[in-house]
C-alpha positions in Angstrom: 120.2 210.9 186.7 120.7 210.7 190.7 122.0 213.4 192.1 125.1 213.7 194.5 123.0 214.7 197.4 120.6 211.1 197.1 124.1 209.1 196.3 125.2 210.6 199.8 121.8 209.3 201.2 122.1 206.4 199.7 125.5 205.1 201.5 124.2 206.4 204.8 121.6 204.4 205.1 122.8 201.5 203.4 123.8 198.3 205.8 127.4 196.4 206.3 127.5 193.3 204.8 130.1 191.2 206.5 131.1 187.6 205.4 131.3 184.6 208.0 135.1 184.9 209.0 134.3 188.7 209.7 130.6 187.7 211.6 132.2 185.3 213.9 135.2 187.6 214.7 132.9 190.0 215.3 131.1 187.8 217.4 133.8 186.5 220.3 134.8 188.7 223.3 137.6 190.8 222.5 140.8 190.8 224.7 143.5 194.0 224.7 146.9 192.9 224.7 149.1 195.1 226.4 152.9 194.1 226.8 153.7 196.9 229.1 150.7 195.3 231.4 150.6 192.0 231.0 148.9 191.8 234.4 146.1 192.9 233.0 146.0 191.3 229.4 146.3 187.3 231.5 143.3 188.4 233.6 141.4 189.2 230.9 142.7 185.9 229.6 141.4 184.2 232.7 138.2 185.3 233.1 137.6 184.8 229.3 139.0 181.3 229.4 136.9 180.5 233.0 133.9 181.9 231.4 133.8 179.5 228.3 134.6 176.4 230.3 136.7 175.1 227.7 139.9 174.0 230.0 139.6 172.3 233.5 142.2 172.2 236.6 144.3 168.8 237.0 146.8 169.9 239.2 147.5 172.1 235.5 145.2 173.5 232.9 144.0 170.7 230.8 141.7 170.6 228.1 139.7 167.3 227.2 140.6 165.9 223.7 139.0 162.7 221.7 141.7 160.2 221.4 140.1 158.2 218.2 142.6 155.1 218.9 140.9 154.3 222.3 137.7 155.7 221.0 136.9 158.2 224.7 138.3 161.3 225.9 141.3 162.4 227.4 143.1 165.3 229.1 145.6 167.0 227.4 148.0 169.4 228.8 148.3 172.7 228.0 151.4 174.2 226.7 152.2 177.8 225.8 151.6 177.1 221.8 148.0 175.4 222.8 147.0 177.8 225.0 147.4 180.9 222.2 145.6 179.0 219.8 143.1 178.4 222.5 143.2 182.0 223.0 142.2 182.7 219.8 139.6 179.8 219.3 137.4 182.1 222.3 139.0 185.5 221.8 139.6 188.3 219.5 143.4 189.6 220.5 143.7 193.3 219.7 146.6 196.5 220.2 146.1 199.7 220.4 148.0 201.5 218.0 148.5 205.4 217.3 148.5 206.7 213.7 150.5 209.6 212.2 147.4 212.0 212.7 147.2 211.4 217.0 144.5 209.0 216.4 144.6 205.9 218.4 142.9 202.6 216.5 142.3 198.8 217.5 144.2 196.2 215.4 143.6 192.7 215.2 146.9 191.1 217.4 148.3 187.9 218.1 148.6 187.0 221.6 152.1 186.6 222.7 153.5 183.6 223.8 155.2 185.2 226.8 151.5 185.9 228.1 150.8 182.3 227.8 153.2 181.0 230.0 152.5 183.5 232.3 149.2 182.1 232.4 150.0 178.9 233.3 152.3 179.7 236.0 149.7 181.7 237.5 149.1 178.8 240.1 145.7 179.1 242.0 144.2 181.8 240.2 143.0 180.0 237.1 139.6 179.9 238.2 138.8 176.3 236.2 136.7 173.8 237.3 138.3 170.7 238.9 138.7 168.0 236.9 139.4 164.6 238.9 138.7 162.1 236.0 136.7 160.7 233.0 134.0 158.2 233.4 132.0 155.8 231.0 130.5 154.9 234.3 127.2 156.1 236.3 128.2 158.5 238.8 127.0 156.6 242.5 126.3 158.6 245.9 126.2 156.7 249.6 122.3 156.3 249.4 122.2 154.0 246.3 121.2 156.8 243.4 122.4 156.0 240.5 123.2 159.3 238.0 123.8 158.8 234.2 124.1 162.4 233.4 126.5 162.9 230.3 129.2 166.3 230.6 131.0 167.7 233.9 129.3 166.6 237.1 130.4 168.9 239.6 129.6 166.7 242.9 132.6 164.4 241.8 134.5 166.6 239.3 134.5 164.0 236.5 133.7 164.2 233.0 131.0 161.8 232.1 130.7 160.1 228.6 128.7 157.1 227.0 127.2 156.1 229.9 124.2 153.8 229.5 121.2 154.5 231.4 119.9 151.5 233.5 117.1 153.2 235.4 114.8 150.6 234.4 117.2 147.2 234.6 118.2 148.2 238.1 115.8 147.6 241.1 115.2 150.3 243.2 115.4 148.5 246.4 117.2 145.1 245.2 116.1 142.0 247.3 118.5 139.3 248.3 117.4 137.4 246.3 117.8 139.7 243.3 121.3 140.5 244.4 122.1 136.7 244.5 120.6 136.5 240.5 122.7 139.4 239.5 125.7 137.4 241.1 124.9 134.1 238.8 124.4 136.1 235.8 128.1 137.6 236.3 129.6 134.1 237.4 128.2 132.6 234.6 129.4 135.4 232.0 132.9 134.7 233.1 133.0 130.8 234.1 135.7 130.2 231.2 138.4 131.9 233.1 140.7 129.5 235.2 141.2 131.2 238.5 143.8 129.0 240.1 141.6 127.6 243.7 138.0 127.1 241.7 136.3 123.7 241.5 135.9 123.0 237.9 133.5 121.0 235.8 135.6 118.9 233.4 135.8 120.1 229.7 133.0 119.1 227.5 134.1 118.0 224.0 136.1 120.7 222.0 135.8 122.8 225.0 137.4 123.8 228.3 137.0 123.4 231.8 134.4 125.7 233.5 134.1 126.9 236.9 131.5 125.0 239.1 129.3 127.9 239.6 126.5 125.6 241.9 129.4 125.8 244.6 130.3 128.9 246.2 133.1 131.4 244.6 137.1 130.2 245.6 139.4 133.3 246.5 140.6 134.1 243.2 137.0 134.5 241.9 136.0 136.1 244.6 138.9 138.5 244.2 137.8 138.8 240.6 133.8 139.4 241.5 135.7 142.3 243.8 137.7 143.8 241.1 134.8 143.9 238.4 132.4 146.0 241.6 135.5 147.9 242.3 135.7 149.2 238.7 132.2 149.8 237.9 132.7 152.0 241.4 135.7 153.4 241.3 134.9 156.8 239.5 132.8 157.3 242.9 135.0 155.8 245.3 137.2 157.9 247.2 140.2 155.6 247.2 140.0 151.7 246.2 142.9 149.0 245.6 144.1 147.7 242.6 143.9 144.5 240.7 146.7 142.2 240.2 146.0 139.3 237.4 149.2 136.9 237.9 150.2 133.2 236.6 153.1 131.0 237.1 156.2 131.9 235.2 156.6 130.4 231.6 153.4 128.4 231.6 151.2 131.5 232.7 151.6 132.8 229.5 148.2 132.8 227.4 146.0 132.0 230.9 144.2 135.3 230.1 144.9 137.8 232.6 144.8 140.6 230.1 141.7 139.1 228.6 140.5 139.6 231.8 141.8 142.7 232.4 139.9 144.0 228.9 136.6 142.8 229.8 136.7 144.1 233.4 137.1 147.5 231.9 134.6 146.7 228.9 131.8 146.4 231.3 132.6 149.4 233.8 133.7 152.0 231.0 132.2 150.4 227.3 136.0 150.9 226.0 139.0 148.5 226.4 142.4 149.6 228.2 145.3 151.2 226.9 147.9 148.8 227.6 151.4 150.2 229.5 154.7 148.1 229.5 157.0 148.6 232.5 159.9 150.2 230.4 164.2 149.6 230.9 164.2 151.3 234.2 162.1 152.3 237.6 162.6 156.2 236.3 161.0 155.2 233.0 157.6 153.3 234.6 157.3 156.5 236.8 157.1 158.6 234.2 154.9 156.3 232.3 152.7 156.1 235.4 152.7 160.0 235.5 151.9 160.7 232.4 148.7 158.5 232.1 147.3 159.3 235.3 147.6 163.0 234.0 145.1 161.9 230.8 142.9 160.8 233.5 141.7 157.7 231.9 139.4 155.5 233.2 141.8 152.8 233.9 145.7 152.5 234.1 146.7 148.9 232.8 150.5 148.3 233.4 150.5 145.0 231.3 153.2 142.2 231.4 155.3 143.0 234.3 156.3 139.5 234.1 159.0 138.0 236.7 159.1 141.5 238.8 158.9 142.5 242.1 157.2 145.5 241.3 157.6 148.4 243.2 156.4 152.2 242.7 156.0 154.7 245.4 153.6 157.1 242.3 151.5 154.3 241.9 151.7 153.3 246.0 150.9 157.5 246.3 148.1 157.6 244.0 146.3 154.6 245.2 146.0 155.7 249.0 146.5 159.4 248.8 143.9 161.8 247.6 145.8 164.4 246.2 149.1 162.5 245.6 151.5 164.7 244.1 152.9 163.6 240.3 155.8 165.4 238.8 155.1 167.3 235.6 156.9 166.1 232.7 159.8 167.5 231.5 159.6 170.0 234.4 161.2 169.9 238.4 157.5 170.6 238.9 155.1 168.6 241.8 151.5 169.4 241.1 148.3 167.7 243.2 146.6 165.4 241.3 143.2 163.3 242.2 144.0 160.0 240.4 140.4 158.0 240.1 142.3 155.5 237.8 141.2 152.0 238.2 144.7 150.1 238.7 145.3 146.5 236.5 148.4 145.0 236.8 149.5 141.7 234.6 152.2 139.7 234.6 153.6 135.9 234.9 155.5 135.4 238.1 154.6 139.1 239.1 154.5 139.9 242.9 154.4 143.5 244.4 156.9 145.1 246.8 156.7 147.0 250.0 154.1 148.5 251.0 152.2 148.3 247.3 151.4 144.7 249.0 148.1 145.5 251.3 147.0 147.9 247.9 146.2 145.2 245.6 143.3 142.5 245.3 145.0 139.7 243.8 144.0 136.9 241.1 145.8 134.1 240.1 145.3 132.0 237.3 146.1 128.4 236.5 145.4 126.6 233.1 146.1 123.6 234.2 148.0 122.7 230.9 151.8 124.0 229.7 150.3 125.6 226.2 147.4 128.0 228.1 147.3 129.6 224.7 146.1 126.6 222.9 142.9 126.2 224.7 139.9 125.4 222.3 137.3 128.5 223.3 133.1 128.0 221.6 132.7 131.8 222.2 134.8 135.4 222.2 134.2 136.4 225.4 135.3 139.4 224.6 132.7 140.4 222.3 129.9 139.0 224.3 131.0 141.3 226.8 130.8 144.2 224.3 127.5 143.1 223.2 125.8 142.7 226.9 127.5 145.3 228.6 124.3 147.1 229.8 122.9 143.7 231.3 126.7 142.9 233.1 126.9 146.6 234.3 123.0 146.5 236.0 124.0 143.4 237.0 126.9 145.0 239.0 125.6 147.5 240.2 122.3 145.6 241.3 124.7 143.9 244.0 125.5 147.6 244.7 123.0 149.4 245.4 121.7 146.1 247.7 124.3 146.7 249.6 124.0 150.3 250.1 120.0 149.8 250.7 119.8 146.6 252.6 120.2 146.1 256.4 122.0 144.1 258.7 125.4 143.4 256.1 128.1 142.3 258.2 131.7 143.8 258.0 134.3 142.3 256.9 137.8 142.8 258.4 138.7 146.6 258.2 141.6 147.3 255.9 143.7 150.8 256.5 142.8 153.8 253.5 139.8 151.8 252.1 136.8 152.1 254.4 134.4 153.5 251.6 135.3 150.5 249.3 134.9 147.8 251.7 131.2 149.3 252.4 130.5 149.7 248.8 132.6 146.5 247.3 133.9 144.0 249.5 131.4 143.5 252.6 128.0 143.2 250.0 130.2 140.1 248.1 130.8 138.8 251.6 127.0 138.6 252.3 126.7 136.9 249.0 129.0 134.0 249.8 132.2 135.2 248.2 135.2 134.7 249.9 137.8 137.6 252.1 139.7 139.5 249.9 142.1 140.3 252.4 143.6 137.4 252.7 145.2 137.7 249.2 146.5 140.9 250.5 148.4 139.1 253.5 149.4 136.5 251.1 150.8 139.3 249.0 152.9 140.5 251.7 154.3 137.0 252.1 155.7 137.1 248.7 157.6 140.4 249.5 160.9 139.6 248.9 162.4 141.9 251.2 160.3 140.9 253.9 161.0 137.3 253.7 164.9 138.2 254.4 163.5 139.9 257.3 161.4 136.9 258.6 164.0 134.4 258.2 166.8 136.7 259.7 164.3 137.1 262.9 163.5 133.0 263.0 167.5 132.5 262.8 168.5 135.0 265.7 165.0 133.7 267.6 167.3 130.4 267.4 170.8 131.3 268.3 169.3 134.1 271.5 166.2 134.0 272.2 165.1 137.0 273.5 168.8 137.7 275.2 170.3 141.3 274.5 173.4 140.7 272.9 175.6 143.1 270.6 176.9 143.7 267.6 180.2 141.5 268.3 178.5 138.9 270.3 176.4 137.8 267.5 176.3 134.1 266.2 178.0 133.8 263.0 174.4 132.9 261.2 173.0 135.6 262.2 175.7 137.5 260.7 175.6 135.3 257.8 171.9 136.6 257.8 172.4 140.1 257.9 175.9 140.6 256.0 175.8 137.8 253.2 178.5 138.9 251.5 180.9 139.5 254.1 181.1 143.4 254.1 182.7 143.3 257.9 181.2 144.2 261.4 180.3 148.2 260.4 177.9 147.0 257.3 176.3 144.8 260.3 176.2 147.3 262.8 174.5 149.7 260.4 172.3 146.7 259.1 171.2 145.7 262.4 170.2 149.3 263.5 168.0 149.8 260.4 166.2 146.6 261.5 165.4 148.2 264.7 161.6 148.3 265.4 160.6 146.5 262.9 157.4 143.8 263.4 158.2 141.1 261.3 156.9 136.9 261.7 155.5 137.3 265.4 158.8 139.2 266.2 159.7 142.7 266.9 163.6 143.4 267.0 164.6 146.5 270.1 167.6 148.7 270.4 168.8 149.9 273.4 171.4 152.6 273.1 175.1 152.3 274.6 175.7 153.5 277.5 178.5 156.0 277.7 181.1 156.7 275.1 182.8 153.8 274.7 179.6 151.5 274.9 178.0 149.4 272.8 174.4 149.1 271.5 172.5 146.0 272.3 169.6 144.0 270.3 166.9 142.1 272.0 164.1 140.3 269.5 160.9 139.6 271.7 157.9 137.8 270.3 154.9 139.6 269.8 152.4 137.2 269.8 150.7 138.5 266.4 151.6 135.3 265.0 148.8 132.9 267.3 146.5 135.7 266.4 147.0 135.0 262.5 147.3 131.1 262.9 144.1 130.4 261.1 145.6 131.9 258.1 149.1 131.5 258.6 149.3 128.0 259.0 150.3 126.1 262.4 153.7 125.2 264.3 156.3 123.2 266.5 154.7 119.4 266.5 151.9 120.5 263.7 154.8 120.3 261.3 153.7 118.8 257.5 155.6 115.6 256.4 156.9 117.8 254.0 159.4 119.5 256.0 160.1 117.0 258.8 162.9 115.8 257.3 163.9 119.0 255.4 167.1 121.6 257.4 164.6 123.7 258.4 163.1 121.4 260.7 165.2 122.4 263.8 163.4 126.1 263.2 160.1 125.2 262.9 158.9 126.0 266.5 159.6 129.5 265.3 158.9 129.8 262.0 155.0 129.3 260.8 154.4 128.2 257.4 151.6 127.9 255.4 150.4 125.0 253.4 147.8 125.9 250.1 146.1 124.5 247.4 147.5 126.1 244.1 147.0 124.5 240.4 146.2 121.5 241.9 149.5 121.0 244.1 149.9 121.4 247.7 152.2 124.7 248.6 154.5 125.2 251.5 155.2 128.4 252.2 157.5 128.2 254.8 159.1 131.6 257.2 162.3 130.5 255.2 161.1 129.7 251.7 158.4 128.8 249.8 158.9 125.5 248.0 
């Protein structure tokens, strides 16, 4: 029989066996709550939760989540309750508590939620790495290297995932000639679509009209071959534009601008959009346009705008402005955020307002035919998209890295904000035959509503005084008509007319010149600025180079002043005149 003094023996030497919830608590780093310092209980938390790299900084702690309905990741905001369970996920909480006997002994705590929101107020001391986006799509530098590397890349601060690699289906040093393939292969791929100016083969039996792709790329195409570079580069690119996709009300429905929009973004990040209406209100498609830009997808598609002028100073922010600063849900918050969302906006009838105008490439569509929808197709281009995205995306960026290797590519005219993406996008399609993209963007300004009033306001008072400083009072009744349509009284037109003060508008620039004493009264002058002759190649022409079409029409008398401009669109002939467009 063992003695006492071997049981004793026995138990000292004997080993602790733990099971596998007490192993792994054993195993994290252990954090001391303390509620009378909780200074030092949320540093802990910060180094621990900077150590693990777990949550990233955008503009607010985020961590990065697998949404399973658009198959990627995506950021999701931290909140108090998320961040404790985080907390514990990395951490062992514990208290110090004092028995009966004076002893003092750790005990397993739970991390109060007071602490957590301490945390994230602690603005600026997180210590987390930037996060700036997520990408399906290489990562690109200036010199033409091409990086495929999956997980965080700290040159750009994205999160990289599913990206193919193309190291051998991209040339090192493409030739022209090379770059010229890869454009066929792309035209070809999407010669179904009907961009509105293309020459078209007629359809063959049980089929549809295709675009000529022997003759060189119309604008719309050309604005298309832009916006497919500018997605595939946009994860790289400092700032770029957006892409508007656009038919004619009623009959635009079906063309396929979101078919479009869904294979642009199937080739540049292997996964299709996640489609955004506008909402009731302006307050609800800010917030909608805040909270996806703060998930950091890929690509932000704000689908069937149709018949708006839309307008969005976020979306005008976070296109040109690198941070732009997005308001925090639910919160009187502003927080920086770098937005590397590839813009798509849809829509029949759909123009842009302001100054969103000169921030989008545009493409319009026209079906030719009032039931676009019931258009016989022999393949879904859809999944042959899916199925040769690799070939598409080398394809791409083949005409990319030509462009940042070869010599001697001529600029194209420089647009304001977007100097990397004309290098990278627009002047290498230029080389290649494809057409100007900026002159969708002046067209775009055309269609502003609001500066249409202006223009024909300036052409009217260009009639009735010249360049003649006149007052308020001494106005012609037109030009009041003009500026006060609803017959508010000579105050509304005062105030009117001073807001209008400075502004360039259709070759004109209006002046103020303050009263002179008390009792005077300010004067107006409009003087021409000559911008117009400069744009005439564009614009269109005037005086005796007046169309047919509006020789006979009231706005005849004002045509030495007001330029118009006559397109082909659908297969009519367009007058866009400095009243209306017809």
């Amino acid at each position: 029989m063992t003695s006492e003094r071997q049981i004793v023996e026995l138990i000292e030497r004997a080993e602790e066996v733990c099971g596998p919830t007490a192993s792994l608590s054993g195993a994290k780093p252990r954090l001391l709550v303390e509620n009378c310092n909780p200074d030092r209980t949320v540093a802990g938390l910060r180094d621990l939760l900077a150590g693990v790299s777990c949550l990233y900084d955008r503009g607010f702690p985020v961590r990065l989540a697998f949404d399973q309905l658009q198959q990627g990741t995506v950021a999701q905001m931290m909140t108090p309750d998320a961040l404790v369970l985080t907390a514990h996920m990395i951490c062992r909480p514990y208290a110090l508590k004092t028995r009966r006997d004076g002893e003092v002994e750790e005990v397993d705590a739970r991390l109060p939620r007071s602490l957590a929101v301490m945390y994230l107020d602690w603005r600026g001391e997180w210590k987390l790495p930037p996060l700036n986006g997520i990408a399906s799509a290489p990562q690109l530098r200036e010199d033409g290297t091409i990086n495929s590397t999956e997980g965080y890349d700290t040159a750009t601060g994205m999160w990289c995932e599913n990206v193919p690699d193309l190291s051998d289906l991209v040339p090192a040093k493409p030739s022209l000639d090379e770059a010229a393939a890869a454009l066929r292969l792309i035209r070809e791929t999407f010669k179904t679509f009907c961009f509105a100016d293309a020459e078209t083969i007629g359809p063959a039996p049980g089929g549809v009209a295709t675009v000529d792709t022997s003759k060189a790329p119309g604008r719309d195409e050309s604005s298309f071959l832009a916006a497919l570079l500018t997605a595939v580069c946009r994860p790289s690119l400092h700032l770029a534009p957006g892409v508007l996709l656009r038919a004619a009300p009623v009959s635009g429905a079906g063309a396929g601008k979101g078919l479009l929009a869904r294979c642009i973004s199937i080739v540049a990040f292997g996964r299709e959009p996640h489609a955004v209406t506008g909402g009731a209100s302006a307050e609800e498609l800010e917030k909608r346009i805040s909270a996806e830009l703060m998930r950091g997808g890929p690509s932000l598609f704000l689908d069937n705008l149709n018949n708006t002028a839309f307008k969005s100073d976020l979306l005008a922010s976070a296109i040109t402005e690198r941070p732009a600063r997005v308001r925090l849900l639910g919160q009187s918050q502003m927080v920086a955020l770098n937005a590397s969302a590839f813009v798509i906006l849809t829509g029949n009838g759909l123009t842009v307002s302001e100054d969103l105008a000169r921030r989008f490439v545009t493409v319009e569509f026209d079906a030719r035919t009032e039931d676009p929808e019931l258009r016989p197709f022999a393949a879904d281009i859809r999944l042959e998209v899916t199925q040769r995205r690799k070939e598409l995306l080398a394809a791409t960026l083949t005409i990319w890295r030509w462009g940042r290797t070869a010599s001697g590519i001529k600029p194209g005219l420089p647009i304001g904000s977007f100097a990397q993406w004309c290098r990278w996008v627009r002047d290498p399609l230029l080389a290649l035959g494809c057409q100007e993209p900026v002159a969708r963007l002046s067209e775009s300004k055309q269609r502003d509503g609001r500066r249409q009033v202006v223009a024909d306001l300036f052409v009217i008072w260009w009639a009735k005084h010249q360049d003649r400083p006149v007052t308020v009072r001494e106005l012609h009744d037109e030009v009041r008509q003009a500026l006060d349509p609803q017959g508010r009284g000579r105050q509304y037109v005062a105030s009117q007319a001073e807001k209008l003060a400075g502004i360039r508008m259709a070759g004109f620039v209006l002046s103020r010149q303050a009263p002179s004493g008390k009792w005077g009264a300010a004067t107006y002058s409009l003087k021409q600025t000559g911008e117009e002759e400069r744009h005439r190649g564009h614009r269109g022409h005037r005086g005796s180079e007046l169309p047919p079409e509006l020789r006979d029409t009231p706005y005849a008398p004002y045509a030495p002043y007001a330029p118009y401009a006559s397109y082909a669109y659908g297969g009519r002939t367009v007058i866009m005149c400095g009243f209306h467009g017809s």
